[in-house]
C-alpha positions in Angstrom: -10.8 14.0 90.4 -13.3 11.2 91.5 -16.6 11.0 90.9 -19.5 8.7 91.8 -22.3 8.5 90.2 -25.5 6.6 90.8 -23.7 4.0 93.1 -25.4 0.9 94.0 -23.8 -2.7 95.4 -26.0 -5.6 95.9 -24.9 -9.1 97.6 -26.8 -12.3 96.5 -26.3 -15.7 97.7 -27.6 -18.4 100.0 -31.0 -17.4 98.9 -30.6 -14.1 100.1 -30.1 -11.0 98.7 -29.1 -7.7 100.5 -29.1 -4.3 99.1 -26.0 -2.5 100.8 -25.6 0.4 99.3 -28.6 1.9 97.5 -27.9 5.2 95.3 -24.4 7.0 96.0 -23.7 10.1 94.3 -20.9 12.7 94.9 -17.8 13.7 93.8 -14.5 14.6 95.3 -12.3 17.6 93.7 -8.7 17.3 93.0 -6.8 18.2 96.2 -9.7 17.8 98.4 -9.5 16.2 101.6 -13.2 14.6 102.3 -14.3 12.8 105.0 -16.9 9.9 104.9 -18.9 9.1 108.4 -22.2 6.8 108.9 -24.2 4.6 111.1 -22.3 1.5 111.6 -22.9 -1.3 109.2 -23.9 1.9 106.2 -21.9 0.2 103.8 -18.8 2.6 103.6 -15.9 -0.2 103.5 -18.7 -1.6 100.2 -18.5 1.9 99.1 -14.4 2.4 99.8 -13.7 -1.3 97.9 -16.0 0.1 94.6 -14.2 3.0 94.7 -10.6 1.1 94.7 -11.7 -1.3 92.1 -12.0 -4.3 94.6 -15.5 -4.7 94.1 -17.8 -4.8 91.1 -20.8 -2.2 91.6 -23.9 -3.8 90.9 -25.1 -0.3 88.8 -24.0 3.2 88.4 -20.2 4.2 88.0 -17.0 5.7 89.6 -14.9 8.1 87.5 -11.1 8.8 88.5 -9.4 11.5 86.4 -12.6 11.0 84.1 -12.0 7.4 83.5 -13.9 4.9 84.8 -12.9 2.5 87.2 -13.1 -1.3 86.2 -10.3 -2.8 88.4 -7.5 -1.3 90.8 -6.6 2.1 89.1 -2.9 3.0 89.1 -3.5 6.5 90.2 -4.8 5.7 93.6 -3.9 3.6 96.9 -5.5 2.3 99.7 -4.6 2.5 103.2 -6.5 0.1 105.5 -7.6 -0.2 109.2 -5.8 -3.9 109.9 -2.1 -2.4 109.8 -0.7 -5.8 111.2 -2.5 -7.9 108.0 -1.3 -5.4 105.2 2.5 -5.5 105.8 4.3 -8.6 105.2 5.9 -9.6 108.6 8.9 -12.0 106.8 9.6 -8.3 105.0 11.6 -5.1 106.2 10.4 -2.4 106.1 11.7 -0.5 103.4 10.9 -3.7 101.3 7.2 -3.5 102.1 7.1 0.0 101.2 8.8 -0.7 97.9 7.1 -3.8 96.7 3.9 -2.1 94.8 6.6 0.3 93.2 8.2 -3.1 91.2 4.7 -2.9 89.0 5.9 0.3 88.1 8.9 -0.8 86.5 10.7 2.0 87.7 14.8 1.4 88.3 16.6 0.6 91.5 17.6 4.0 91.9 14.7 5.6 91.8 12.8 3.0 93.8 15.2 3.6 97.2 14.6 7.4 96.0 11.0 6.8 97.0 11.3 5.1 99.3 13.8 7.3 101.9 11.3 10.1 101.0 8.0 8.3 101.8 9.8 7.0 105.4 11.3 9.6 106.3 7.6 12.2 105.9 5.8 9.6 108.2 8.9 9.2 110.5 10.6 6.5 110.1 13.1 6.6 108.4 15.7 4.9 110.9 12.9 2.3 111.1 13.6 1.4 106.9 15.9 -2.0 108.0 13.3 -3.1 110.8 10.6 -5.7 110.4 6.9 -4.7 111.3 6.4 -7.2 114.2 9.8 -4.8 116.0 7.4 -1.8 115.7 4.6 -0.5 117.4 1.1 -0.2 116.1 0.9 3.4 115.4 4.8 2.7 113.8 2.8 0.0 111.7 1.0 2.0 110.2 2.9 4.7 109.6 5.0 2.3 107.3 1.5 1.7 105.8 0.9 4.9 105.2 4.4 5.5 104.1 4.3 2.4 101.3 1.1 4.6 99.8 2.8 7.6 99.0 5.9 6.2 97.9 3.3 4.9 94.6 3.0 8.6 94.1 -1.0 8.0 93.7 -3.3 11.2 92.4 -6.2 9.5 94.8 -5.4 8.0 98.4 -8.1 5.9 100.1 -8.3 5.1 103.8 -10.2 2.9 105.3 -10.5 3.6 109.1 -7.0 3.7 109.5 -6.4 4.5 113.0 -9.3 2.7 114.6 -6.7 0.4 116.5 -4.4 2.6 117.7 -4.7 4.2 121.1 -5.8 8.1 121.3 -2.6 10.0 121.2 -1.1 8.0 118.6 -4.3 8.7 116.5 -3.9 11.9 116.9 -0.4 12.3 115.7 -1.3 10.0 112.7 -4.4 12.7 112.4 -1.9 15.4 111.8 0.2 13.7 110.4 -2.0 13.4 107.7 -3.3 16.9 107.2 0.6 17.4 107.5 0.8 15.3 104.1 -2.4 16.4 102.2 -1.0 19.9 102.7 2.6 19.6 101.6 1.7 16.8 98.5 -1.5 18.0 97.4 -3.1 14.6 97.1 -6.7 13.9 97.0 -8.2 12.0 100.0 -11.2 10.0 100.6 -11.1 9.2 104.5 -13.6 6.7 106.2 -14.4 7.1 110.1 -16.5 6.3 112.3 -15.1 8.5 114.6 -16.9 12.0 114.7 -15.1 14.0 116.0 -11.6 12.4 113.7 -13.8 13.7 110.3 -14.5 17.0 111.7 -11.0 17.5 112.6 -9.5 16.0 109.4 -12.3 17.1 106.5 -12.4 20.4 104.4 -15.8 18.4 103.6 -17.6 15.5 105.5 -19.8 13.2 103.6 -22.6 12.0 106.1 -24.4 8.7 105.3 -27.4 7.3 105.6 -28.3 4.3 107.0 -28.2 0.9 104.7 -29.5 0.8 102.0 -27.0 4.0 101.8 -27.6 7.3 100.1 -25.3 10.6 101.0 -28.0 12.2 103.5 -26.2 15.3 103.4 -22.6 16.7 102.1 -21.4 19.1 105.1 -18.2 21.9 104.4 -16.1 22.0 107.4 -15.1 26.0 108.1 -12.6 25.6 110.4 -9.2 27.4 109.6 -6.7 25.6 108.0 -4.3 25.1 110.3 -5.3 22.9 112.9 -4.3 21.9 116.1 -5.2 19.1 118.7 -4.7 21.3 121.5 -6.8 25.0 120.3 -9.2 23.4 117.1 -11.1 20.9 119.1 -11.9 23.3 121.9 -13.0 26.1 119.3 -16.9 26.7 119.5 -16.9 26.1 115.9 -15.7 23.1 116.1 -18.4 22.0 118.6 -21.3 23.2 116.0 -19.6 21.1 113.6 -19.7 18.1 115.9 -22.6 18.4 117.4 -24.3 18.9 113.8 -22.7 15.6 112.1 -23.7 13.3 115.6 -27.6 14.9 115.0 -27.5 13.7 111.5 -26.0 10.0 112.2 -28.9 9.9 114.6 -31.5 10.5 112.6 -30.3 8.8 109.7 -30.2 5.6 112.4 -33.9 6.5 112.6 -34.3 6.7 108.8 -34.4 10.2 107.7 -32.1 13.6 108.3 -33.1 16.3 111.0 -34.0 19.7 109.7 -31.1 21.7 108.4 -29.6 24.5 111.3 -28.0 27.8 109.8 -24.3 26.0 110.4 
Protein backbone atom coordinates (compact mmCIF):
# COMPACT_ATOMS: atom_id res chain seq x y z
CA UNK A 1 0.00 0.00 0.00
CA UNK A 2 2.89 2.58 0.66
CA UNK A 3 6.11 2.43 -0.25
CA UNK A 4 9.23 4.45 0.20
CA UNK A 5 11.88 4.27 -1.63
CA UNK A 6 15.36 5.86 -1.39
CA UNK A 7 13.99 8.80 0.82
CA UNK A 8 16.05 11.80 1.37
CA UNK A 9 14.94 15.59 2.61
CA UNK A 10 17.39 18.26 2.70
CA UNK A 11 16.77 22.00 4.18
CA UNK A 12 18.82 24.91 2.71
CA UNK A 13 18.75 28.46 3.71
CA UNK A 14 20.52 31.11 5.59
CA UNK A 15 23.67 29.68 4.37
CA UNK A 16 23.09 26.56 5.79
CA UNK A 17 22.17 23.45 4.75
CA UNK A 18 21.07 20.35 6.86
CA UNK A 19 20.67 16.95 5.66
CA UNK A 20 17.53 15.59 7.79
CA UNK A 21 16.78 12.60 6.53
CA UNK A 22 19.41 10.73 4.64
CA UNK A 23 18.24 7.30 2.72
CA UNK A 24 14.66 5.95 3.86
CA UNK A 25 13.54 2.78 2.47
CA UNK A 26 10.59 0.52 3.55
CA UNK A 27 7.29 -0.19 2.70
CA UNK A 28 4.07 -0.68 4.62
CA UNK A 29 1.50 -3.55 3.45
CA UNK A 30 -2.16 -2.93 2.97
CA UNK A 31 -3.82 -3.43 6.44
CA UNK A 32 -0.68 -3.19 8.34
CA UNK A 33 -0.40 -1.33 11.36
CA UNK A 34 3.41 -0.06 11.61
CA UNK A 35 4.98 1.81 14.06
CA UNK A 36 7.75 4.38 13.61
CA UNK A 37 10.10 5.22 16.85
CA UNK A 38 13.69 7.21 16.88
CA UNK A 39 16.08 9.38 18.74
CA UNK A 40 14.53 12.63 19.14
CA UNK A 41 15.13 15.26 16.50
CA UNK A 42 15.58 11.76 13.69
CA UNK A 43 13.47 13.44 11.31
CA UNK A 44 10.24 11.37 11.54
CA UNK A 45 7.56 14.42 11.50
CA UNK A 46 10.21 15.36 7.88
CA UNK A 47 9.57 11.75 7.04
CA UNK A 48 5.51 11.77 8.13
CA UNK A 49 4.95 15.39 6.06
CA UNK A 50 6.80 13.56 2.68
CA UNK A 51 4.79 10.87 3.11
CA UNK A 52 1.36 13.08 3.32
CA UNK A 53 2.46 15.17 0.43
CA UNK A 54 3.31 18.30 2.66
CA UNK A 55 6.73 18.26 1.81
CA UNK A 56 8.73 17.95 -1.37
CA UNK A 57 11.55 15.13 -0.89
CA UNK A 58 14.71 16.34 -1.98
CA UNK A 59 15.37 12.65 -3.92
CA UNK A 60 13.88 9.25 -3.94
CA UNK A 61 9.98 8.62 -3.97
CA UNK A 62 6.82 7.57 -1.97
CA UNK A 63 4.40 5.19 -3.73
CA UNK A 64 0.58 4.92 -2.35
CA UNK A 65 -1.47 2.25 -4.04
CA UNK A 66 1.46 2.30 -6.70
CA UNK A 67 1.15 5.90 -7.49
CA UNK A 68 3.42 8.34 -6.53
CA UNK A 69 2.88 10.94 -4.22
CA UNK A 70 3.38 14.61 -5.52
CA UNK A 71 0.93 16.55 -3.23
CA UNK A 72 -1.76 15.53 -0.47
CA UNK A 73 -3.17 12.08 -1.91
CA UNK A 74 -6.88 11.58 -1.54
CA UNK A 75 -6.58 8.06 -0.17
CA UNK A 76 -4.83 9.00 3.04
CA UNK A 77 -5.30 11.36 6.28
CA UNK A 78 -3.32 12.72 8.74
CA UNK A 79 -3.86 12.87 12.36
CA UNK A 80 -1.55 15.23 14.24
CA UNK A 81 -0.17 15.62 17.84
CA UNK A 82 -1.52 19.52 18.43
CA UNK A 83 -5.30 18.45 18.75
CA UNK A 84 -6.27 22.04 20.02
CA UNK A 85 -4.61 23.68 16.52
CA UNK A 86 -6.27 21.10 13.98
CA UNK A 87 -9.97 21.68 14.90
CA UNK A 88 -11.58 24.83 14.22
CA UNK A 89 -12.66 26.28 17.71
CA UNK A 90 -15.67 28.77 15.97
CA UNK A 91 -16.84 25.10 14.55
CA UNK A 92 -19.00 22.17 16.10
CA UNK A 93 -18.02 19.35 16.11
CA UNK A 94 -19.79 17.41 13.65
CA UNK A 95 -18.89 20.43 11.28
CA UNK A 96 -15.14 19.86 11.76
CA UNK A 97 -15.44 16.28 11.16
CA UNK A 98 -17.40 17.00 7.94
CA UNK A 99 -15.56 19.82 6.43
CA UNK A 100 -12.71 17.63 4.33
CA UNK A 101 -15.69 15.48 3.15
CA UNK A 102 -17.17 18.84 1.10
CA UNK A 103 -13.96 18.16 -1.41
CA UNK A 104 -15.54 14.99 -1.96
CA UNK A 105 -18.50 16.35 -3.40
CA UNK A 106 -20.48 13.84 -1.81
CA UNK A 107 -24.43 14.84 -0.89
CA UNK A 108 -25.79 15.96 2.36
CA UNK A 109 -27.12 12.80 3.10
CA UNK A 110 -24.39 10.91 2.85
CA UNK A 111 -22.05 13.40 4.47
CA UNK A 112 -24.19 13.25 8.16
CA UNK A 113 -24.03 9.35 7.20
CA UNK A 114 -20.35 9.64 7.85
CA UNK A 115 -20.28 11.60 10.01
CA UNK A 116 -22.68 9.81 12.95
CA UNK A 117 -20.54 6.72 12.07
CA UNK A 118 -17.09 8.24 12.45
CA UNK A 119 -18.37 9.93 16.07
CA UNK A 120 -20.07 7.53 17.27
CA UNK A 121 -16.67 4.61 16.82
CA UNK A 122 -14.39 7.12 18.73
CA UNK A 123 -17.25 8.05 21.25
CA UNK A 124 -18.74 10.80 20.80
CA UNK A 125 -21.38 10.86 19.33
CA UNK A 126 -23.51 12.93 21.88
CA UNK A 127 -20.51 15.34 21.70
CA UNK A 128 -21.53 16.00 17.52
CA UNK A 129 -23.35 19.64 18.52
CA UNK A 130 -20.41 20.71 20.96
CA UNK A 131 -17.58 23.01 20.17
CA UNK A 132 -13.90 21.70 20.79
CA UNK A 133 -12.96 24.26 23.44
CA UNK A 134 -16.33 22.32 25.69
CA UNK A 135 -14.23 19.10 25.43
CA UNK A 136 -11.46 17.63 26.97
CA UNK A 137 -8.13 16.92 25.44
CA UNK A 138 -8.30 13.34 24.97
CA UNK A 139 -12.28 14.31 23.64
CA UNK A 140 -10.20 16.67 21.24
CA UNK A 141 -8.74 14.31 19.74
CA UNK A 142 -11.00 11.86 19.48
CA UNK A 143 -13.05 14.25 17.25
CA UNK A 144 -9.68 14.41 15.43
CA UNK A 145 -9.40 11.11 14.98
CA UNK A 146 -13.06 10.78 14.22
CA UNK A 147 -12.94 13.65 11.18
CA UNK A 148 -10.01 11.09 9.63
CA UNK A 149 -12.07 8.22 9.16
CA UNK A 150 -15.10 9.83 8.22
CA UNK A 151 -12.78 10.67 4.66
CA UNK A 152 -12.77 6.96 4.42
CA UNK A 153 -8.88 7.06 3.63
CA UNK A 154 -6.98 3.56 2.44
CA UNK A 155 -3.75 5.20 4.35
CA UNK A 156 -4.05 6.97 7.93
CA UNK A 157 -1.01 8.92 9.25
CA UNK A 158 -0.39 9.93 12.81
CA UNK A 159 1.80 12.02 14.04
CA UNK A 160 2.39 11.53 17.79
CA UNK A 161 -1.05 11.85 18.48
CA UNK A 162 -1.41 11.32 22.05
CA UNK A 163 1.83 13.00 23.25
CA UNK A 164 -0.42 15.66 25.19
CA UNK A 165 -2.84 13.71 26.75
CA UNK A 166 -2.34 12.32 30.24
CA UNK A 167 -1.56 8.43 30.64
CA UNK A 168 -4.88 6.80 30.99
CA UNK A 169 -6.46 8.78 28.33
CA UNK A 170 -3.56 7.61 26.08
CA UNK A 171 -4.18 4.46 26.73
CA UNK A 172 -7.80 4.35 25.87
CA UNK A 173 -6.97 6.34 22.68
CA UNK A 174 -4.24 3.31 22.24
CA UNK A 175 -6.95 0.87 22.14
CA UNK A 176 -9.02 2.72 20.75
CA UNK A 177 -7.09 2.62 17.90
CA UNK A 178 -6.17 -1.08 17.49
CA UNK A 179 -10.00 -1.17 18.19
CA UNK A 180 -10.39 0.71 14.68
CA UNK A 181 -7.42 -0.86 12.58
CA UNK A 182 -9.08 -4.14 13.47
CA UNK A 183 -12.77 -3.49 12.67
CA UNK A 184 -11.91 -1.05 9.34
CA UNK A 185 -8.94 -2.62 7.99
CA UNK A 186 -7.10 0.54 7.36
CA UNK A 187 -3.39 0.94 6.87
CA UNK A 188 -1.51 2.86 9.62
CA UNK A 189 1.68 4.57 9.78
CA UNK A 190 2.08 5.67 13.59
CA UNK A 191 4.86 7.96 14.86
CA UNK A 192 6.04 7.82 18.75
CA UNK A 193 8.35 8.54 20.64
CA UNK A 194 6.97 6.63 23.22
CA UNK A 195 8.44 3.04 23.50
CA UNK A 196 6.59 1.29 25.09
CA UNK A 197 3.10 3.03 22.89
CA UNK A 198 4.87 1.27 19.51
CA UNK A 199 5.37 -1.91 21.01
CA UNK A 200 1.93 -2.07 22.24
CA UNK A 201 0.31 -0.67 19.14
CA UNK A 202 2.68 -2.22 16.08
CA UNK A 203 2.26 -5.56 14.20
CA UNK A 204 5.81 -4.05 13.05
CA UNK A 205 8.01 -1.21 14.55
CA UNK A 206 10.22 0.77 12.31
CA UNK A 207 13.29 1.86 14.40
CA UNK A 208 15.33 4.91 13.20
CA UNK A 209 18.45 6.05 13.16
CA UNK A 210 19.81 8.94 14.27
CA UNK A 211 19.81 12.27 11.70
CA UNK A 212 20.80 12.07 8.94
CA UNK A 213 18.03 9.02 9.18
CA UNK A 214 18.21 5.62 7.67
CA UNK A 215 15.64 2.59 9.00
CA UNK A 216 18.48 0.93 11.40
CA UNK A 217 16.33 -1.92 11.70
CA UNK A 218 12.56 -3.12 10.79
CA UNK A 219 11.38 -5.13 14.04
CA UNK A 220 7.92 -7.68 13.91
CA UNK A 221 6.14 -7.38 17.05
CA UNK A 222 4.82 -11.19 18.09
CA UNK A 223 2.57 -10.43 20.57
CA UNK A 224 -1.09 -11.90 20.17
CA UNK A 225 -3.49 -9.93 18.66
CA UNK A 226 -5.58 -9.06 21.12
CA UNK A 227 -4.16 -6.84 23.48
CA UNK A 228 -4.77 -5.47 26.66
CA UNK A 229 -3.37 -2.69 29.00
CA UNK A 230 -3.90 -4.63 31.96
CA UNK A 231 -2.23 -8.57 30.91
CA UNK A 232 -0.03 -7.39 27.32
CA UNK A 233 2.35 -4.96 28.98
CA UNK A 234 3.11 -7.28 31.86
CA UNK A 235 3.68 -10.28 29.40
CA UNK A 236 7.56 -11.24 29.30
CA UNK A 237 7.25 -10.95 25.78
CA UNK A 238 6.39 -7.85 25.77
CA UNK A 239 9.36 -6.81 28.01
CA UNK A 240 11.96 -8.47 25.28
CA UNK A 241 10.23 -6.34 22.85
CA UNK A 242 10.83 -3.22 24.84
CA UNK A 243 13.83 -3.75 26.19
CA UNK A 244 15.13 -4.63 22.51
CA UNK A 245 13.70 -1.37 20.68
CA UNK A 246 15.21 1.05 23.89
CA UNK A 247 18.82 -0.87 23.11
CA UNK A 248 18.59 0.04 19.55
CA UNK A 249 17.50 3.88 20.08
CA UNK A 250 20.53 3.91 22.20
CA UNK A 251 22.90 2.93 19.98
CA UNK A 252 21.62 4.53 17.10
CA UNK A 253 22.00 7.91 19.61
CA UNK A 254 25.64 6.67 19.49
CA UNK A 255 25.69 6.10 15.74
CA UNK A 256 25.38 2.57 14.94
CA UNK A 257 22.81 -0.54 15.91
CA UNK A 258 23.78 -3.08 18.77
CA UNK A 259 24.23 -6.68 17.63
CA UNK A 260 21.08 -8.43 16.74
CA UNK A 261 19.56 -10.90 19.98
CA UNK A 262 17.55 -14.13 18.85
CA UNK A 263 14.09 -11.95 19.65
Amino acid sequence: MLDVRGLRKVYEGSGRRVEAVRDLTFTVDAGELVCLVGPSGCGKTTLLKCVAGLLDPTSGEILLGGRPVSGPPPGMAVVFQEYGRSLFPWMRVAQNVELPLKQKRLGRDRRRELVADALASVGLADAAGAYPWQLSGGMQQRAAIARALAYEPEVLLMDEPFAAVDAQTRAELEDLVRGLWRERGITVLFVTHDIDEAVYLGERVLILSASPTVVQEQLKIDLPTERDQLHTRVAPRFAELRTHVYEQIQAAKRGGPVDKRDL
